[in-house]
C-alpha positions in Angstrom: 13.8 85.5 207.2 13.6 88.5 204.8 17.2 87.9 203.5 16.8 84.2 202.9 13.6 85.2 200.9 15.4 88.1 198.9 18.4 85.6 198.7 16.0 82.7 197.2 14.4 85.3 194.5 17.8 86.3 193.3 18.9 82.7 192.7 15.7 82.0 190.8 16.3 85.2 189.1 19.7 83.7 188.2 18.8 80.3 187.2 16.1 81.6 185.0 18.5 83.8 183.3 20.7 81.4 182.6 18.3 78.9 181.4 17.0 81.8 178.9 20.2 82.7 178.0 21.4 79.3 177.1 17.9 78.5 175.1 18.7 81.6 172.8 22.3 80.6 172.4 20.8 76.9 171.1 18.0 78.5 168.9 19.6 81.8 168.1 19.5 80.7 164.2 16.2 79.7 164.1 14.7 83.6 165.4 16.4 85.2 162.2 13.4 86.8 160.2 13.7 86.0 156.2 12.6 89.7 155.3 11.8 90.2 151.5 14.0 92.5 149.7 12.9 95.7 148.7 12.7 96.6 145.0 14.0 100.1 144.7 18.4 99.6 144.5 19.0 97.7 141.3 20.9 98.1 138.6 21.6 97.0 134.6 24.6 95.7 133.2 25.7 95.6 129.4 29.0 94.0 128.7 30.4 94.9 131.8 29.0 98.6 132.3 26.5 99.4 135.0 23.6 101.7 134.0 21.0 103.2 136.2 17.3 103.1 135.0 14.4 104.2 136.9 12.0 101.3 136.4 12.7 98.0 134.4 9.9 95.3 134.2 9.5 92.0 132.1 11.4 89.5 133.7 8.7 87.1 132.7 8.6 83.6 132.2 5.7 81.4 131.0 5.1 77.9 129.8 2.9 77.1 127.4 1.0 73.7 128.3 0.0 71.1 125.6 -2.7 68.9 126.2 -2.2 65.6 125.4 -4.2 62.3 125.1 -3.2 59.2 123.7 -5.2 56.6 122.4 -5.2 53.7 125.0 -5.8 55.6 128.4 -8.0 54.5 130.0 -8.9 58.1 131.6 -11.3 60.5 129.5 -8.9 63.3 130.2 -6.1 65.0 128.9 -2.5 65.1 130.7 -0.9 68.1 130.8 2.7 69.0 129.5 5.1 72.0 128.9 5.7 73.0 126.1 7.6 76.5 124.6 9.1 79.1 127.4 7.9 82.6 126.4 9.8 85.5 127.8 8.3 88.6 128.0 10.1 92.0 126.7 12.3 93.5 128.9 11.1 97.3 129.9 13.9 99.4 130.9 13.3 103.1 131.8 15.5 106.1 132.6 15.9 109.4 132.3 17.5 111.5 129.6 20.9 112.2 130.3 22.6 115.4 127.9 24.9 113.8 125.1 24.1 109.7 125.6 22.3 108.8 122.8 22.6 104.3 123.4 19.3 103.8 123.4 18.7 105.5 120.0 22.1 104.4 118.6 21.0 100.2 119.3 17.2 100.5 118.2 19.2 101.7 114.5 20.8 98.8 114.5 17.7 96.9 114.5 16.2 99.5 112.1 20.2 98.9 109.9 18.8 95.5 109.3 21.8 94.5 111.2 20.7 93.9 115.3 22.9 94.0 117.7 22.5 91.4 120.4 23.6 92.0 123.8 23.6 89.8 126.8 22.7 91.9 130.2 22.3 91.6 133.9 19.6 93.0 135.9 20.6 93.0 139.8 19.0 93.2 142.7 21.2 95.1 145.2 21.8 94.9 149.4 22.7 97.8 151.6 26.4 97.3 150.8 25.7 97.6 146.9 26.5 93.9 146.4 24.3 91.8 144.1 21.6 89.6 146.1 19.8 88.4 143.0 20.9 88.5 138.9 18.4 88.3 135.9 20.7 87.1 133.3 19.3 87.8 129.8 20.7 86.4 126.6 20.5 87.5 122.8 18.8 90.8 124.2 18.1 93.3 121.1 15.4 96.4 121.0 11.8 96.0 119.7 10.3 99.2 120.6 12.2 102.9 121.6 9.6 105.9 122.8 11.1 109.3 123.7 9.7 111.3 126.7 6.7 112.8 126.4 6.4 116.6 126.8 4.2 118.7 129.1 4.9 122.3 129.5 2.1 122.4 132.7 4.5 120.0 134.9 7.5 119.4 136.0 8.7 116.1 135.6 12.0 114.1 134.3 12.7 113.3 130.4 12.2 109.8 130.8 13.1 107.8 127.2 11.5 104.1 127.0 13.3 100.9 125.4 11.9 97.6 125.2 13.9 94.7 124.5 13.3 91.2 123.4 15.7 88.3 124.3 15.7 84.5 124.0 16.4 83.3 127.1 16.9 84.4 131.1 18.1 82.4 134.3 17.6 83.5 137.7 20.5 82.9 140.4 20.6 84.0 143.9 24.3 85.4 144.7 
């Protein structure tokens, strides 16, 4: 009696195995988690070259809305359209390496009269260094350089400061 009991577990055991082993092959896709992306392995590119900054904020977009009301609605309110994109200036951040002076050397151009424009990347990176997301920025040229500041109590990085205006950014996914 024992044996048929122990034998009647084990084929439950079995069968309910197999049913759970058959739902997870049919659902398997759906139990991925979308995790978000963390923001610390990114990088900049200028024509090509890949620089590595410490912080880099202002990838901003923002509509400006219009109100508008005609004469012959019938509705005493205003509709609401887009109007201008703004773009906010691009922050990018590092710190001072000995002999590279690019920072400086494109904020004279601007101060030349002559500004150099320069499209650029910023990308979001995966585990395998491959590109997950890409700001691309167009007609990018600086507005604003600021050197490190200086603190002879601490002990902290040179970090040099260039802001950048541009006219226009699109965001893919890779």
């Amino acid at each position: 009696m024992h044996t048929l009991l122990l034998i009647g577990v084990l084929v439950l055991l079995a069968a309910l195995l197999l049913l759970l082993l058959v739902w997870y092959l049919t659902y398997k896709n759906t139990l991925t988690m979308n995790t978000p992306l963390p923001n610390y392995h990114f990088d900049v590119q200028f024509g090509g070259v890949s620089l590595r900054f410490t912080e880099v904020t202002g990838l901003d977009i923002q509509v400006e809305v219009i109100d508008f009301r005609d004469g012959v609605s019938p509705e005493y309110s205003n509709r609401k359209m887009p109007g201008q994109h703004r773009y906010s200036n691009l922050i990018l951040k590092r710190g001072i390496v000995t002999g590279d002076t690019d920072f400086f050397d494109w904020m004279r151009t601007v101060q030349s009269g002559q500004p150099e424009r320069r499209d650029m990347q910023v990308r979001l990176l995966n585990e395998e260094h491959n590109p997950v997301y890409v700001w691309k920025i167009r007609n990018a040229f600086p507005v604003r350089y600021s050197g490190p500041h200086f603190n002879s109590m601490r002990s902290e990085l040179a970090i040099e400061t260039l802001e950048i205006a541009y006219d226009s950014m699109d965001v893919e996914s890779a």
